[in-house]
N, C-alpha and C positions, 0 to 999 in steps of 0.2 A: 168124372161121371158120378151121379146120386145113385144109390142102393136101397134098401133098408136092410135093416137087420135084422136076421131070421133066426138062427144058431146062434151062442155063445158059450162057451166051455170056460170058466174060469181057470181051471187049476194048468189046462195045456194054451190055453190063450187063442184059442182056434174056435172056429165058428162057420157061419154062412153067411150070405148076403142075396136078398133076393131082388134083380135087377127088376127095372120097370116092366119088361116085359113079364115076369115073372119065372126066367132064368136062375137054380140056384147055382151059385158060385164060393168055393170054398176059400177059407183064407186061412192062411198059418201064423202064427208066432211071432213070426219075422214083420208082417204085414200088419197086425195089431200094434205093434212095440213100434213101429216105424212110426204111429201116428198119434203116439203118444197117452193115450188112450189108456186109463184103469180098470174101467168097467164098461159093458157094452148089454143092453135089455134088447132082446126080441121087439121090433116094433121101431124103434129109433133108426132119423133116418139118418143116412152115416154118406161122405164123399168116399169114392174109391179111386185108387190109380191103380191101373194093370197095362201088363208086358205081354206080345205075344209070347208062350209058351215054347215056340219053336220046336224044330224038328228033333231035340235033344228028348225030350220029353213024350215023343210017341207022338204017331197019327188021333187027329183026334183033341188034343188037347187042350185045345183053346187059348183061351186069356188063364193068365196068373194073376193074383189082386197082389202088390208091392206096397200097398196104404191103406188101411183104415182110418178115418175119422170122424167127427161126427159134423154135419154139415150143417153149416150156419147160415143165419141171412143175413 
C-alpha cells in the first residue's frame, strides 16, 4: 500500500503516514527499522505493509504499519 509521509521523529524513529484518503496512521520503530530506512522528510512518498491490529489491541484499532519504506518506480 502507498502513503506519504506526514510525521518523522528522528531520535524515537516514529512518525506518521497519511494514506490516500488522507487517513493518518502512526508507525513505530520497529516499522521504520523494518524498512530499512535512515531518514524519512514529511512529503515523501513511502510503501507501507500493515497487520490488522486484532482484538489484542482494543476495539477500535485498526491497521498496525509493520514497514516503512520509500516507494519506488
Amino acid at each position: 500500500m502507498q502513503a506519504t509521509a506526514y510525521t518523522y521523529d528522528p531520535e524515537s524513529r516514529s512518525g506518521q503516514v497519511l494514506l490516500d484518503d488522507g487517513t493518518p496512521v502512526p508507525f513505530d520503530a520497529a516499522a521504520f527499522d523494518a524498512g530499512g530506512l535512515r531518514l524519512l522528510r514529511p512529503g515523501q512518498r513511502v510503501r507501507i505493509e500493515t497487520e490488522d491490529a486484532g482484538e489484542a489491541a482494543g476495539a477500535g484499532a485498526g491497521r498496525r504499519i509493520t514497514l516503512v519504506t520509500l516507494q519506488t518506480f
